[in-house]
C-alpha positions in Angstrom: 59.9 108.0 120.7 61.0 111.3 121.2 64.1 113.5 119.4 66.3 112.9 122.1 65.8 108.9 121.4 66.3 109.1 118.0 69.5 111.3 118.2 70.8 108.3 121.0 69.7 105.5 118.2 71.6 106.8 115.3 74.6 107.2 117.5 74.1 103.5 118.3 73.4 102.6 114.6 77.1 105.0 113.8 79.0 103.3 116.5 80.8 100.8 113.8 81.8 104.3 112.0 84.4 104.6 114.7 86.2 101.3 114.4 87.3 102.2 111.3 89.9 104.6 113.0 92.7 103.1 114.2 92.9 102.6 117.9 89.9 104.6 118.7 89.5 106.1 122.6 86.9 104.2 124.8 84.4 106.0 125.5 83.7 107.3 129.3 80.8 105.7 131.4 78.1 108.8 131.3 74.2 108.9 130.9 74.5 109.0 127.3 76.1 106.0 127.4 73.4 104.4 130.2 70.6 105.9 127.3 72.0 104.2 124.8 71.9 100.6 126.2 68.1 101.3 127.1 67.3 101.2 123.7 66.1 98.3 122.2 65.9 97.6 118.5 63.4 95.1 117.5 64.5 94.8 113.9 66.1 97.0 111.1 66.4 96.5 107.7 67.3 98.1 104.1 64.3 98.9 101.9 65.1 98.8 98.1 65.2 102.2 97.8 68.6 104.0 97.8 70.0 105.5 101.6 67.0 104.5 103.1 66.5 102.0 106.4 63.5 101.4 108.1 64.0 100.6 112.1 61.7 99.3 114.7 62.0 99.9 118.3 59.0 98.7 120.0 55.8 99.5 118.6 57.5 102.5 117.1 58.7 102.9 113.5 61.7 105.1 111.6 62.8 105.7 108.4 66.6 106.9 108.8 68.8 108.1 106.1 72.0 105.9 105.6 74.0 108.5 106.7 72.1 109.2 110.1 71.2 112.6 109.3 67.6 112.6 108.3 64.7 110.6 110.5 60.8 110.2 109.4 58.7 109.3 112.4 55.6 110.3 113.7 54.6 112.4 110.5 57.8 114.5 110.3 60.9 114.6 108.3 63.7 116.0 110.7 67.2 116.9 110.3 68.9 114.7 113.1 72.3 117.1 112.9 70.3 120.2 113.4 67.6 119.5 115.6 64.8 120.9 113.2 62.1 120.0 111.0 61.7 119.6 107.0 58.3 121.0 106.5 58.6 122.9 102.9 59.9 122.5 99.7 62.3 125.9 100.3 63.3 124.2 103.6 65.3 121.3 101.7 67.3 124.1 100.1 67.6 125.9 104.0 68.5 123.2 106.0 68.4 119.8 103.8 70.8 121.1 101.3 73.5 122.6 103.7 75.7 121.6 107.0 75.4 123.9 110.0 78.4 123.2 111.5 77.4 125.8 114.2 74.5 123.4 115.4 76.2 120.4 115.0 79.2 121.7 117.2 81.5 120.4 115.1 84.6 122.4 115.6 87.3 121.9 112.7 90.2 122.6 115.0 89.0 119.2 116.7 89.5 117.4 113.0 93.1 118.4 113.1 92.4 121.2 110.8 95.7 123.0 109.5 94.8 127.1 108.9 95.0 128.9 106.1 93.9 132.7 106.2 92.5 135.2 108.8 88.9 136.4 107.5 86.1 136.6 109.6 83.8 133.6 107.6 84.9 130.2 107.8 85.3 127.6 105.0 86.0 124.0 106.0 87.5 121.7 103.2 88.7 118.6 103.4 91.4 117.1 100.9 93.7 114.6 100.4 97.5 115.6 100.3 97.9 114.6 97.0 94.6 115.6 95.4 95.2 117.5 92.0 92.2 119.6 92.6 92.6 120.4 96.1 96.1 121.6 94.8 93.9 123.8 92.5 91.8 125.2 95.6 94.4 125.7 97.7 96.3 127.7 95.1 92.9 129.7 94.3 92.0 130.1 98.5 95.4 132.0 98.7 93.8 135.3 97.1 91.1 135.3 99.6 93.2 135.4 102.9 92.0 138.2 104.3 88.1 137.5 103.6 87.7 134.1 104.7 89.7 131.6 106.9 90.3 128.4 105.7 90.2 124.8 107.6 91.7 122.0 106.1 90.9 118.9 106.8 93.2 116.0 105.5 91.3 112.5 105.2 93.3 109.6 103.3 91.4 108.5 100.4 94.0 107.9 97.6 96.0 104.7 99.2 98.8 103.7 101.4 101.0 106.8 99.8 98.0 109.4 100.7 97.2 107.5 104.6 101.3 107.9 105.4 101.2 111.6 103.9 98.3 112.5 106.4 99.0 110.5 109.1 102.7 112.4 109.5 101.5 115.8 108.9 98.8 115.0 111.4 101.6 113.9 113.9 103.6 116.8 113.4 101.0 118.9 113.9 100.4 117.6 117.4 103.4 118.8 118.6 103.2 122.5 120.4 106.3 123.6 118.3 104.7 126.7 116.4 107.5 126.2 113.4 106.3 122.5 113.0 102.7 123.8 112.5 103.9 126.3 109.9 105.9 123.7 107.7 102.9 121.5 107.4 100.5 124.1 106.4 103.7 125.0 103.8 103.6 121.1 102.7 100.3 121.0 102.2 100.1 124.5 100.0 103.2 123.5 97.8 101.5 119.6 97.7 105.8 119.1 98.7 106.1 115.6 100.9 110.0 114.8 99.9 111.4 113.6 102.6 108.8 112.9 105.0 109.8 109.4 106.9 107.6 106.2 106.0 107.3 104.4 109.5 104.8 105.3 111.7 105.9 108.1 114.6 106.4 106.1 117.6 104.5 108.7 119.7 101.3 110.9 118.3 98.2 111.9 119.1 95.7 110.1 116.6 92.7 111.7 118.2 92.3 114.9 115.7 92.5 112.7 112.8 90.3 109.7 113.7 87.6 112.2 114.5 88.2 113.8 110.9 88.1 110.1 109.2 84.6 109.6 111.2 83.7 112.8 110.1 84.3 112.2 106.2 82.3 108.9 106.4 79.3 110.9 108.4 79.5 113.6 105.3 79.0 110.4 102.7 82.0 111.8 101.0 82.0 111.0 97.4 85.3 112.4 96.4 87.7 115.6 97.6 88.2 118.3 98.0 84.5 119.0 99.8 84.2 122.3 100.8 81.9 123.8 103.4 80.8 127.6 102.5 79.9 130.0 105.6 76.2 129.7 104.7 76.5 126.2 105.0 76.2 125.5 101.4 78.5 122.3 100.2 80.4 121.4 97.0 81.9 118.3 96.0 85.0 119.4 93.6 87.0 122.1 92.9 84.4 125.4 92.1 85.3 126.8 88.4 86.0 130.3 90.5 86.6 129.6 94.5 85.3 133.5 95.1 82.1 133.3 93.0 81.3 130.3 94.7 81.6 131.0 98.2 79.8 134.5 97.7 77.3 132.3 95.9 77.6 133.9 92.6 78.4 130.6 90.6 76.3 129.6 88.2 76.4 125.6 87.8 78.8 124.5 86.3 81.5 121.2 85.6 82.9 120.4 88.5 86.5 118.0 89.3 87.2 116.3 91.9 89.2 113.2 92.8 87.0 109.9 94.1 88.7 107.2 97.0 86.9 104.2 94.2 88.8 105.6 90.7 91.3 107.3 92.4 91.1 109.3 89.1 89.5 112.7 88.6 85.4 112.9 87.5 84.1 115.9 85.8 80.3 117.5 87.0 80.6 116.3 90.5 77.2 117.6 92.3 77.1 120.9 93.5 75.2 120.6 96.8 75.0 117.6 98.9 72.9 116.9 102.3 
């Protein structure tokens, strides 16, 4: 079974990720599609061992993480998203311990991403509209405009209240109006939502944030804000100081951040995540 296979087989074993967005588009007939019916999976099941699964396909076996991202077959650990292989301990820090957004050609503006700042690096962070610390990052990102551009990603994970909040901002910015882009990055900054209607829009383009929601669940997020430094480094929570952290100059240190489960805020929140 070769890389190719095993990237086509977790997209199989991820397809149920994508019913969890509402009305999600059909995807087009192509050769990826024609691969992925080839594939035949004997049997899969969990091992007792925590975000592990063990698949069979044939005569071959793999060990795939629950999120997809890491495979262990035919004596090597790779990194599905990046294409490469774990082979040393400094390599878990390298590659195992960070996102490469730039392999995985994920492209935040595609998540619906509203922007904050003009820097050259990028740092992707996704929140919840009414996240107390995301409130605290987006006040402390505001300094750091001209060093770093910032891609927020909304993602509904504190209730009905939070999944209307998002799913109107996300509408609004699907429209072309430039103004109607601006006053959602400004609702978002101020954490201000009076006013905003509570039915559905009858027309909006859902795409941006179902990819975002599929993208949350991919990342195994635990709790928001998750930020995403240039260097690919991650961070679940609110950094103590947003600057010393993305120039990695933080010490560890107590982290908060607000879980989907508690809904409630959780002191030292893990620093780096796969």
């Amino acid at each position: 079974m070769t890389l190719s296979h095993i990237s086509l087989l977790l997209a199989t074993l991820f397809g149920t990720s994508i019913a969890l967005a509402a009305n999600p588009p059909k995807p087009a007939v192509s050769d990826i599609a024609a691969g992925l019916l080839s594939i035949k999976i004997d049997g899969m099941q969990d091992l007792p061992i925590s975000g592990l699964k063990m698949v069979k396909s044939g005569d071959q076996t793999v060990f795939i993480s629950s999120n997809g991202r890491f495979a262990f077959y035919g004596g090597k650990l790779m990194d599905i998203w990046t294409q490469q292989e774990i082979k040393e301990l400094p390599d878990i820090d390298k590659i195992a311990n960070r996102i490469d957004l730039s392999r995985m050609k994920l492209k935040a503006d595609e998540l619906g991403a509203v922007t904050v700042g003009h820097g050259e690096a990028q740092v992707l962070v996704f929140i919840d509209p009414r996240c107390p610390y995301c409130g605290k990052v987006m006040k402390d990102l505001q300094a750091l405009q001209d060093h770093y551009t910032f891609k927020l990603v909304m993602v509904p994970i504190l209730g009905p209240e939070s999944q209307n909040i998002v799913v109107q901002l996300a509408c609004q910015l699907g429209e072309s109006d430039t103004k109607a882009k601006d006053a959602v990055r400004d609702r978002l900054m101020k954490q201000d939502y009076a006013g905003l209607p509570t039915e559905p829009p009858v027309q909006c383009n859902k795409e941006p944030l179902q990819k975002a929601v599929v993208t949350a669940k991919l990342f195994d997020l635990k709790g928001v804000p998750f930020l995403i430094a240039p260097d690919g480094r991650t961070h679940s929570g609110a950094p103590e100081v947003l600057a010393d952290w993305l120039a990695d100059k933080q010490k560890p240190s107590p982290s908060l951040a607000t879980t989907p489960a508690t809904k409630a805020p959780i002191a030292n929140a893990p620093e780096k995540q796969p």
